[in-house]
N, C-alpha and C positions, 0 to 999 in steps of 0.2 A: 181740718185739724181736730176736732171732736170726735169725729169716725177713727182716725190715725189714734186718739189717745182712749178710746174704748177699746179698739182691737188691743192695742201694745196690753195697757194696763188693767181693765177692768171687764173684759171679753167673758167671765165665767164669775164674776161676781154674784155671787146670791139665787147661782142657779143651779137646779139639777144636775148631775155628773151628765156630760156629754153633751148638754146645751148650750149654746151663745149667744151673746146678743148679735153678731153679725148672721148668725141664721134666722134670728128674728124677727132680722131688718132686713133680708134677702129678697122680699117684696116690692119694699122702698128699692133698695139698689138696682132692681129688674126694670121697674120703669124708669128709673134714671138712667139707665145702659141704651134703652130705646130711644129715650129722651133727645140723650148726647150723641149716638152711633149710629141713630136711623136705620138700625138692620135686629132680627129675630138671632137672638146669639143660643136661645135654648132650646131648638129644633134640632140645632144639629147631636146634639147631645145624648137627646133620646134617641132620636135613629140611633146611634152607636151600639145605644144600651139594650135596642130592642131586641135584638137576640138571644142576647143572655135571659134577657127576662123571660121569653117564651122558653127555653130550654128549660133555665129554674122553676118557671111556676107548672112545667107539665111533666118535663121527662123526670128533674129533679126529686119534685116535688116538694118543694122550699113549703116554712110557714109563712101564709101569705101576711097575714098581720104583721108580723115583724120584718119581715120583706119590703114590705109597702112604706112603716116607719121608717127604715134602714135605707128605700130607695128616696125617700121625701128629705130626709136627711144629706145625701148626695146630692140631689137638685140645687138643696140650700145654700151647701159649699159652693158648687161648681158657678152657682148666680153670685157669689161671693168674690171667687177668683174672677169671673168676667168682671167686676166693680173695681176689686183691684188695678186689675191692668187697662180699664178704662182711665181710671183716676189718674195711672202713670202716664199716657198719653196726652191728658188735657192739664194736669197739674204745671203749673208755671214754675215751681220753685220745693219742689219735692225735700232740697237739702234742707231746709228751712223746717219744718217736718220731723227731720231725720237729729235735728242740732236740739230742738224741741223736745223729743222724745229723750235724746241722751242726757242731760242736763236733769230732767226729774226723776230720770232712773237715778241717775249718781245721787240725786238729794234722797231718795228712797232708800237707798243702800244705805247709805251711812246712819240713815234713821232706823235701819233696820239693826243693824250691829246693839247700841244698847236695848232695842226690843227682847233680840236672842236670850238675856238673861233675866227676862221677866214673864210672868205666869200667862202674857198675851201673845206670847211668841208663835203659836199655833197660826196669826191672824198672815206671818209672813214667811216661817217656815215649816220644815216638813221632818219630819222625823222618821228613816228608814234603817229596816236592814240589810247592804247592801253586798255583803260576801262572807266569806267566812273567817272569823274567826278576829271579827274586828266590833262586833256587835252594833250596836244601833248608831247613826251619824245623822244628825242635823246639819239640814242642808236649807240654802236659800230659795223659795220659788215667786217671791213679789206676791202678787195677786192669781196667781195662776194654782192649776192643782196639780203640779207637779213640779220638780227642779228642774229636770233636763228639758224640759218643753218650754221653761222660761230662760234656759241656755239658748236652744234655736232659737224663739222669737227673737233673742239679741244678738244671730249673727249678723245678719245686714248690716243692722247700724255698725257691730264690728268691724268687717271689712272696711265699708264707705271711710270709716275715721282712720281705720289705720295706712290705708291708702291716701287718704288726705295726709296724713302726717309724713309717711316715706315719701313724697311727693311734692314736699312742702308748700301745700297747700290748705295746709288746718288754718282755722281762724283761733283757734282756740289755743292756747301755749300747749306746746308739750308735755313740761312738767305738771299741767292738768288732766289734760285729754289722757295719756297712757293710765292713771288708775281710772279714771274714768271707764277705758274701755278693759282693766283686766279686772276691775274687783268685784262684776259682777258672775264670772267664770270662777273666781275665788272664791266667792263666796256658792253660789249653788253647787260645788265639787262635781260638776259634770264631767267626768272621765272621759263617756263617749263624744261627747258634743266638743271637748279643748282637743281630741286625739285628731278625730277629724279637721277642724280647723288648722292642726298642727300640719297634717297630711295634705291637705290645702293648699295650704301657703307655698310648702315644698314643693308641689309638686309646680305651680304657677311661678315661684321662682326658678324654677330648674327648665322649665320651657321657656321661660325669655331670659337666660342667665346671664349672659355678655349683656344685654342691654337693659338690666335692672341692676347688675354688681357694680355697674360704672358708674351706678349713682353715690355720690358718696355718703349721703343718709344711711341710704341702703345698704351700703358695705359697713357701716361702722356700726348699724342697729344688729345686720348679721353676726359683726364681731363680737359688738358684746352681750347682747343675750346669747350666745354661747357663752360666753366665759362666765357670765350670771350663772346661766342654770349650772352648767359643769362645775361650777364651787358649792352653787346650793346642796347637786345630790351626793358632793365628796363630803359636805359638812353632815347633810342626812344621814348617809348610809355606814358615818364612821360614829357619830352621836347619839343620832336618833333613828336607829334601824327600825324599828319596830312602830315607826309612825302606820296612820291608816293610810296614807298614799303609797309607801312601798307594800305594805302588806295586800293590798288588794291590787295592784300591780303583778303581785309574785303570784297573787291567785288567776288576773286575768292569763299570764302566761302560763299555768297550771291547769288550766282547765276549769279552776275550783273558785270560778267569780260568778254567782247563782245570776246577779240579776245581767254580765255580760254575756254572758253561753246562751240564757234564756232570748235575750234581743239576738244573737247571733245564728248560732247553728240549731240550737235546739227548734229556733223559731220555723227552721228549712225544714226540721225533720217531722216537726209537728205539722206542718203545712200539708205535708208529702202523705203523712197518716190520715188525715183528715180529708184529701182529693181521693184516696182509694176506695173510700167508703160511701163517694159517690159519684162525681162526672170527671173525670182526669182532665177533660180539656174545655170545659167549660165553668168549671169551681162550683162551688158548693149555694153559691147564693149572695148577697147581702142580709147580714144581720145572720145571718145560720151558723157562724162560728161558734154561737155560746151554744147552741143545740145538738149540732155536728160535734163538739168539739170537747164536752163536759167530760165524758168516761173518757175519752183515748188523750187529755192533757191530768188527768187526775190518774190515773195508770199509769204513764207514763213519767210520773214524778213522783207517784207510790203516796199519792194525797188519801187521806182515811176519812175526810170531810168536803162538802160542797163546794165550787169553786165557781167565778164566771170566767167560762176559761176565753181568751185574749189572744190572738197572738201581736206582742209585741214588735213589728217591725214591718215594715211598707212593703218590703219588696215580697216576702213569704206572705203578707196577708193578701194582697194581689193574688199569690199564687192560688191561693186555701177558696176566698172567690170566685175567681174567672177562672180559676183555671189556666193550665200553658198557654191557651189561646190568648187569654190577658196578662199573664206576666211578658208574654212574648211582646203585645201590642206596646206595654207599657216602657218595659227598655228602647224596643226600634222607634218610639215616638220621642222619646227625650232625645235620643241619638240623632235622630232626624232633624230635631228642632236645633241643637249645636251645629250642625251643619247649614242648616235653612237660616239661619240668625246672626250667622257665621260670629259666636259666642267668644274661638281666641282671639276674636282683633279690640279687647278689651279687657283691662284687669282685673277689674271689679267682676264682672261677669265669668270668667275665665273661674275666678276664684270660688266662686259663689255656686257653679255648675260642677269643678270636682266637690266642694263638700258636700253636697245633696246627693250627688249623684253616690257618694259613698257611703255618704248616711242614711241611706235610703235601704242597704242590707245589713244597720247595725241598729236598727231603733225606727221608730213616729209609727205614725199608724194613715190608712189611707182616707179618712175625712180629716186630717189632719192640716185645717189650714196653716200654717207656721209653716210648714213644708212646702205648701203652694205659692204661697207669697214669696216664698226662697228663687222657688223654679221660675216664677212671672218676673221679676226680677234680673233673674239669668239668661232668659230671650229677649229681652225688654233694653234696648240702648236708653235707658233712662239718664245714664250719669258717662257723657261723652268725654269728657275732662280726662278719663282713663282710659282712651281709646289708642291704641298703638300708633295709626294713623295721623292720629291731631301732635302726637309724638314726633313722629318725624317730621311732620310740616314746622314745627318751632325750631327743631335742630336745624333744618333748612332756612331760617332766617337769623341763625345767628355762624 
């Protein structure tokens, strides 16, 4: 329970941009994986990576100092995600955890709401400029250094609850649990991170349709948040057109949403500039982005001043790295693993594997544990209760 409520909530407290305390503790958690697993889990690892490294540090010719930080840094994570997915194997009661974690997020939220309008509001949100022509928007990110990074940390618990409640199987009332699980998406205005999740659900509902519309929760939740939203955006967009959610809507669908384009296409095309300039199929390096990548995202964006340039989104940062050869590993391995995990015979998982898997070309970045815990999670039968199978065996005794 301590580890679960440093990662969720206090994970980047009082540290360095890019630091964690779970990379700090990646030590501790290494000998615990041994401890509990009896087996070498970070051998295999470096093998993987040993190629790349020999290409970077010779043909390349990567900066080894930043190289070596950037690859110490990956170790860290990756002894990270082994802990993770240790802890879901031996963990007895993971929900318990999960009911834990939601409950002080809701108390945090609500405490956050009168924070926003006093001079400490910096300590729980963030103040961006996020397209155009809507100016700067205060958004919620808890303890995190970002909003949409403290959106994904809270999808898990998302799904798990809201499948508990279509399912009726929450412990928790309804008329509490549902703000519970929307007001922290409400409050951080994560576009990408609620589109995804929208996309999600969709699509998980539409692959088991006959045999989730027949629930009736399920069909009367389907019915009426339809007719909720469809009254909301008749009332918006005849009232209040000119809110910052249609506005930057009409920009995402325009082209003209800086910080969407930037996580989306720009991030492929900046990718793609930035492999030409030195190994196309083996990427540029770890940590070489800011170096490789200074002059041709500041030209590219017609910047007049210094930048650390970034690219925003997992799937094109992979690419900009390894190279084809790793973005290609990286897609056939997640695909691999949906099939090897067999991922649809579960809904929670099911759900959890399209949003990653989507949000993976629209946003995070690739040390980006939030994103890892998402994917361990979506191989992982942690939460059987949502299993298709255990479904029909109950229709079968009644």
């Amino acid at each position: 329970m301590p580890f679960a409520f440093v990662y969720f909530f206090l994970n980047t407290a009082a540290l360095p941009f890019g630091l964690t305390y779970t990379a700090l503790l990646a030590p501790l958690f290494y000998v615990w994986i041994l401890f509990v697993r009896k087996r070498e889990v970070l051998l295999p690892f470096i093998v993987l990576l040993l190629p790349y490294i020999i290409v970077h540090l010779t043909i390349v010719d990567a900066d080894t100092d930043i190289y070596a930080v950037s690859l110490l840094n990956a170790v860290l994570v990756y002894i990270f995600c082994q802990a993770v997915y240790t802890f879901l194997i031996v963990c007895k009661d993971v929900e318990k955890i999960f009911r834990s974690i939601l409950i002080c997020n809701f108390i945090l939220c609500l405490l956050a709401i009168p924070l926003y309008f006093t001079a400490w509001n910096y300590l729980m949100w963030d103040e961006q400029i996020l397209t155009e022509n809507v100016g700067r928007v205060t958004r919620f990110k808890m303890f995190t250094y970002e909003p949409s990074y403290y959106a994904l940390l809270f999808t898990p618990l998302f799904f798990y609850f809201l499948l508990q409640y279509l399912f009726k199987q929450n412990n928790i009332r309804g008329a509490l649990l549902l703000p519970m699980l929307f007001l922290p998406y409400f409050l951080s205005f994560s576009i990408g991170v609620i589109s995804t999740i929208f996309i999600a659900t969709l699509l998980t509902w539409l692959f088991y349709f006959k045999r989730l519309t027949r629930r009736r929760r399920i069909a009367n939740s389907v019915l009426t948040s339809s007719a909720i939203v469809g009254l909301i955006i008749l009332v918006v967009f005849f009232f209040f057109r000119n809110n910052q959610l249609f506005l930057r809507l009409s920009n995402v669908i325009s082209g003209k949403d800086t910080s969407g384009k930037g996580r989306t296409v720009d991030a492929f095309v900046l990718a793609h500039k930035i492999l030409q300039e030195k190994n196309e199929y083996f990427g540029i390096g770890l940590g070489q982005i800011k170096i490789a990548g200074g002059d041709i995202i500041r030209s590219y964006y017609f910047y007049d001043f210094d930048i650390t340039a970034t690219i925003p989104n997992a799937a094109a940062e992979t690419l900009a790295i390894f190279g084809w050869t790793g973005f290609v590993f990286r897609i056939g391995l997640e695909l691999f693993l949906f099939i090897h995990t067999r991922v649809w015979t579960n809904y929670y998982r099911l759900a959890l594997f399209t949003f990653i898997f989507i949000y993976q070309f629209t946003g995070s970045f690739i040390t980006n544990i939030a994103e890892y815990v998402i994917w361990i999670l979506a191989f992982t039968n942690v939460f059987p209760q949502f299993d298709i199978r255990r479904e029909k065996k109950l229709q079968s005794l009644y």
